[in-house]
N, C-alpha and C positions, 0 to 999 in steps of 0.2 A: 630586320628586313621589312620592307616593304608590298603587303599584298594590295591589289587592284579593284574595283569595281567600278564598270564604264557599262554604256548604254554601245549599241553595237550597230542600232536602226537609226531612226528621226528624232530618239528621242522617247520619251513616253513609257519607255519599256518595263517602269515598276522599279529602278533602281531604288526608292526610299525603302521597299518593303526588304529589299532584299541585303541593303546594307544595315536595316535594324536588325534582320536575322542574324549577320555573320558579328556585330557589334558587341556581344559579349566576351568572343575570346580576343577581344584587340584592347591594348591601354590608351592607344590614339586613334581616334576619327576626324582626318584632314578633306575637306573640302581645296580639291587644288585649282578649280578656274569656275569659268563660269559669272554667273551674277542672279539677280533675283527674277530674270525669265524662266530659271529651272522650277518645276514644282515638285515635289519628290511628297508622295502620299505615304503615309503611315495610319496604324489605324492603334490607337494606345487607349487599352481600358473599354474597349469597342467603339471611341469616337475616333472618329477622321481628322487627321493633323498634317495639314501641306505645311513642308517647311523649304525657304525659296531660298536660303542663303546661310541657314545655322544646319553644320551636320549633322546626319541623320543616326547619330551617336550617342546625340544630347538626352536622351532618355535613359541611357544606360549608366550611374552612376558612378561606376566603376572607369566610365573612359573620358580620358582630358580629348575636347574637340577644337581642330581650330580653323579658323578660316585664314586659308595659304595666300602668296603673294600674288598668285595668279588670277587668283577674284575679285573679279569689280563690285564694290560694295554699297550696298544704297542703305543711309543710315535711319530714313523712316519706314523700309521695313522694315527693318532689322527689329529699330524699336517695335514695332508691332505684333513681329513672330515670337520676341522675347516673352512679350505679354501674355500670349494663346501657350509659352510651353511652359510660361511662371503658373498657368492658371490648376497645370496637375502637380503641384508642389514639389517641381525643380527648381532648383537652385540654379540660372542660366548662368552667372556669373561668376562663379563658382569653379563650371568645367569648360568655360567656353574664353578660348586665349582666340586672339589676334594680332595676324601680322605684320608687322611697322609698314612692309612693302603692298597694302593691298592698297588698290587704288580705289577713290571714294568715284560715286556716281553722284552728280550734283543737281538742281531742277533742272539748268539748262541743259546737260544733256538731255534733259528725258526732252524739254523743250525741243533742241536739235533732229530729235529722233522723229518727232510727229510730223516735224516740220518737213524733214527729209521725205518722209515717206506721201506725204498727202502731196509732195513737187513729183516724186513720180510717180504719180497715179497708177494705170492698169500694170506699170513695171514694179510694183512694190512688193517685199524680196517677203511681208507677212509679218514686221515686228511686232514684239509684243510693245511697244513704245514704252521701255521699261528704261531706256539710256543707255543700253547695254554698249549699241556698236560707238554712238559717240564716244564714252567710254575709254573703249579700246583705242580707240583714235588718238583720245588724248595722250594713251599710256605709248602708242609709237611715236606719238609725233611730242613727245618728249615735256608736255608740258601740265600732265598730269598732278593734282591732291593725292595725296597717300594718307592712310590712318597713321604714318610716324608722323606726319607733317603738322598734326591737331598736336603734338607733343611743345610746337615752336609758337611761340609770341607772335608771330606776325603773321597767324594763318586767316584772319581775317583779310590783310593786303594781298595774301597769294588770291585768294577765293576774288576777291573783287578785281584783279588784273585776268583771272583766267574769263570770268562773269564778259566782262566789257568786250574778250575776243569773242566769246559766243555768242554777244548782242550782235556784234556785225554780221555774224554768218545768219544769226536770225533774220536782221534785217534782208539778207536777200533774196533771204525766201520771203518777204514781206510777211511775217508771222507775229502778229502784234499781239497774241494772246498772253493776258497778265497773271506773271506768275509766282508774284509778289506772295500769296498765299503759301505756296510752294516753297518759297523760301524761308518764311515764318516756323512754317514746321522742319524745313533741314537744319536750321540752326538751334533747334531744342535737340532733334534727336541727334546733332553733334555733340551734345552737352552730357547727353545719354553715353555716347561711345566711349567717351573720355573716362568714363567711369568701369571700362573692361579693360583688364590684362592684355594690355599693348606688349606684344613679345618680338624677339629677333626670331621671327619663325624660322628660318633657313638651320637656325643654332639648336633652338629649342628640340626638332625634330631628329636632325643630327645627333646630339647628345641623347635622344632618346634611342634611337637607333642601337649607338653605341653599347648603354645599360642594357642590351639586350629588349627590351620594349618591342612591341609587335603596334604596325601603325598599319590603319586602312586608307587606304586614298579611294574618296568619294569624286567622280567624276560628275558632270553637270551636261544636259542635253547628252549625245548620243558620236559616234565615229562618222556618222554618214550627214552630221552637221559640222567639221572639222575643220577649219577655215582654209586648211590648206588640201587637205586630201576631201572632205566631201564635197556634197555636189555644187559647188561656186556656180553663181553666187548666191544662191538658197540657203546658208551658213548660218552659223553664228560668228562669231567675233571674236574666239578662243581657237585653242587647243584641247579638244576635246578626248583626244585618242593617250594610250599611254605614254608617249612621251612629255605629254604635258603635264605627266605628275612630277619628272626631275626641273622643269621651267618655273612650276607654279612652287610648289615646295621647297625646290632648293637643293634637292637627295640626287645621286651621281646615278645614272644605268643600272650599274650593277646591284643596289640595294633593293630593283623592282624584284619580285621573286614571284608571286601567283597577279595573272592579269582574268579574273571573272569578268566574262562576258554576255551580257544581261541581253535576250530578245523576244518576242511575243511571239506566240506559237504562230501566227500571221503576224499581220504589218499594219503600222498605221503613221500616217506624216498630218503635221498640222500647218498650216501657212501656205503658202506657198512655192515651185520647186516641181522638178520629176519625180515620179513615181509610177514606175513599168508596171506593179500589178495591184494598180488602184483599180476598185472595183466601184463604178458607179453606178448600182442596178439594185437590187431586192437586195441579193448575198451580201451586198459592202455596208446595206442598211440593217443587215439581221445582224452581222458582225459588232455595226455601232451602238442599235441598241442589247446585245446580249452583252456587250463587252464594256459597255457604261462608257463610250469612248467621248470625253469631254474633257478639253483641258483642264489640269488643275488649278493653273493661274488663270487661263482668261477664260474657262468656259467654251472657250468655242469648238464646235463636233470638230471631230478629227477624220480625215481622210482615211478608210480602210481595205484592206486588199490581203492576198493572200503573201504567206512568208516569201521573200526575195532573196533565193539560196547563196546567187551571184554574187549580192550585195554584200550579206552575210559573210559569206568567205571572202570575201576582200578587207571589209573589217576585222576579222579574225585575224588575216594575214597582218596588216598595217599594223596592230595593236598587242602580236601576240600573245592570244587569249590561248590559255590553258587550261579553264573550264568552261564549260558554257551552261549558264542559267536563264531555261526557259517560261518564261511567265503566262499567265492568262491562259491556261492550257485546256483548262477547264470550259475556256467559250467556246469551243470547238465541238463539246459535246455534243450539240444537238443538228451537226450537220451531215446529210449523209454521203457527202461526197467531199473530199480534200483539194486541193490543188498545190503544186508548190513551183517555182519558180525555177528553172534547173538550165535556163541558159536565156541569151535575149536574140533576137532572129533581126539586122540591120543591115536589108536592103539583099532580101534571100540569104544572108550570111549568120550563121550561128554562132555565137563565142561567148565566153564565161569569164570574158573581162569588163570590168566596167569602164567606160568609155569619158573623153573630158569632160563633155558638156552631154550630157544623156537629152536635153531636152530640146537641143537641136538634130537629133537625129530620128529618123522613122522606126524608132525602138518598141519590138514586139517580145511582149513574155513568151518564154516555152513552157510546157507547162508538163509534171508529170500527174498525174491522178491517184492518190489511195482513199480508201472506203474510209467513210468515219464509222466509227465504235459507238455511237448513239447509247452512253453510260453516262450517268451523272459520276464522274469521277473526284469533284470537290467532296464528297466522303473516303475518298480512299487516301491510307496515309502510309503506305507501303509496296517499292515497286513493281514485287512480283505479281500485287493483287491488280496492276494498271491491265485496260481490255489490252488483249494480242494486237488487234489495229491498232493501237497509240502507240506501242513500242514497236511496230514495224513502223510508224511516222516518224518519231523518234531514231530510231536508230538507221533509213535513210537519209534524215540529217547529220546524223552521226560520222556517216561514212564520208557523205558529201562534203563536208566542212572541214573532218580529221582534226575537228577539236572538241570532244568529246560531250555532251548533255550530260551532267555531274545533277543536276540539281531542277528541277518541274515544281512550276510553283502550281499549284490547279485552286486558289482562292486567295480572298486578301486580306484571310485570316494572320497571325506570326506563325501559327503553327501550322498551316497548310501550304509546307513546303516535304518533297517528296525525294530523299538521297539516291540515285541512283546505281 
């Protein structure tokens, strides 16, 4: 069978730490969409290790990890991050399989992406100009590089026929920036890829299945960037929610069996997009600095606000999640008043459905109030000893969502995570 780990908000929610926690009882860690805009933090031997495209598996010796057909794959970070997880004396290639179907991310995407985004100015959707959504573009509009394709002789004439369609589209963005350099280095670290376990992932997984094997599917950004259910067009360029671990993988419905669903005791969004209980005042800035809130990949402060109950249970629904793992619980200590998000008020109207486009609408947070418990709780490692005020915060979200808080993570220790 198949268990799940997905982000449930914007994104950000701490899934690295959480899929290294559960990464011992599993023999497979599947990465099934996404690309290297995700950054998933780990903290191994007390340093910090963001890894944007290699599963969050790869430290655990014991588990074969692979990157599924549903991730766009960029092969100079790759080379890179191999590097930073070769340097605590893993063997990357070893436990790290890849699937003939992933599709490669090339300069000119990342070229296309910058370009796109500086042609619409004040409307620009906040990529990380990482190539992601060209990418994707290529993979529907059918004329995508795959890592089985470096397998064929003529992947230099595929690359130069796809090369010359994305000159033209450069061209009309008038984007003349040379990116010759950029391509110096994708053609080494193709030479790099070629040297990893090209696998029939859809097979490999499946047969593992079979043998009884326990596989985790690592999800990448978050439910509420989901190209087709979140908030369009504020997205990413995937399938971020659980169905997109049978798309990206290859595995039928019925082999998903637990879908964990990762959220920050509050909320936070990076880019651009709606955000009903962004808090741009003192509190959204005590939030960002108690809460280190800064991208992994680009650095840049993250938007913060209190938890988004609505949002939250619509994710859950979409995805269904059948536990739920809350993160960062521990920034909360030192506030003395809660908030939480318990419906949205558009145009005197209250409802507990999220709406198409939220950000054309005059959408006001509800808000309910509980007291904060002012305890440093990143020492406590047992639920019963958590203050009464967190498990009454806790378990009105509980009720509210009716998908159950199984797991509180209160620091970014491995072992300061807290069973419920």
């Amino acid at each position: 069978m198949v268990d799940v780990i997905l982000g449930l908000q914007w994104g950000d929610e701490g899934k690295g730490k959480i899929v290294d926690y559960f990464a011992p009882d599993y023999d497979i860690v599947a990465r099934f969409q996404g690309g290297p805009n995700a950054g998933h933090t780990l903290y191994v031997d007390g340093k910090k290790v963001v890894l944007h495209q290699i599963p969050s598996g790869i430290f655990h010796q014991q588990a074969q990890n692979i990157i599924g057909g549903g991730v766009v794959l960029d092969p100079v970070i790759l080379r890179k991050e191999c590097a930073t997880v070769e340097s605590f004396g893993i063997d990357v290639k070893k436990n790290l399989f890849i699937s003939q179907r992933t599709n490669l991310i090339l300069p000119t995407h990342r070229a296309l992406d910058k370009a796109s985004e500086l042609h619409k100015g004040e409307g620009k959707i906040g990529s990380t100009l990482k190539g992601i959504g060209p990418a994707y573009m290529d993979k529907t509009g059918r004329n995508a590089l795959r890592v089985g394709d470096l397998l064929n002789k003529n992947f230099t004439s595929q690359y130069i026929k796809l090369r010359l369609k994305h000159q033209r589209l450069l061209d009309n963005f008038n984007f003349n920036e040379d990116i010759s350099a950029w391509e110096d280095e994708f053609f080494e670290a193709i030479e790099f890829l070629r040297s990893f376990q090209i696998i029939n992932g859809e097979y490999f997984v499946n047969n593992k299945i079979s043998e009884g094997k326990k596989v985790l599917a690592e999800g990448a950004q978050a439910a509420m960037l989901d190209i087709d259910f979140g908030t369009y067009p504020f997205v990413t360029s995937s399938n971020t929610i659980s169905a997109g671990v049978c798309t990206g993988l290859g595995v039928a419905p019925q082999k998903i069996n637990k879908v964990l669903g990762v959220t920050k005791s509050y909320c936070t969004r990076v880019g651009s997009g709606p955000f009903p209980t962004e808090l741009e005042n003192e509190t959204g800035e005590e939030l960002r600095k108690t809460g280190n809130e800064f991208g992994a990949t680009t650095g840049r402060p993250r938007r913060c606000g209190w938890i988004d109950l609505v949002a939250l249970k619509y994710a859950c629904m979409i995805n269904g999640v059948t536990d739920v793992v809350m993160t960062k619980a521990d920034v909360l200590d030192s506030f003395n008043e809660l908030n939480v998000c318990t419906s949205y008020s558009i145009n005197g109207t209250e409802t507990q459905e999220v709406p198409l486009q939220m950000e054309r609408l005059p959408l006001q947070p509800v808000y309910k109030s509980f007291k904060g418990w002012n305890t440093d709780t990143s020492i406590i490692s047992e639920a019963s000893k958590l203050p009464d005020d967190m498990k009454t915060y806790i378990g009105f979200i509980n009720e509210y969502l009716g998908a159950p808080v199984k797991y509180v993570s209160n620091g970014p220790g491995r072992e300061q995570i807290i069973e419920m």
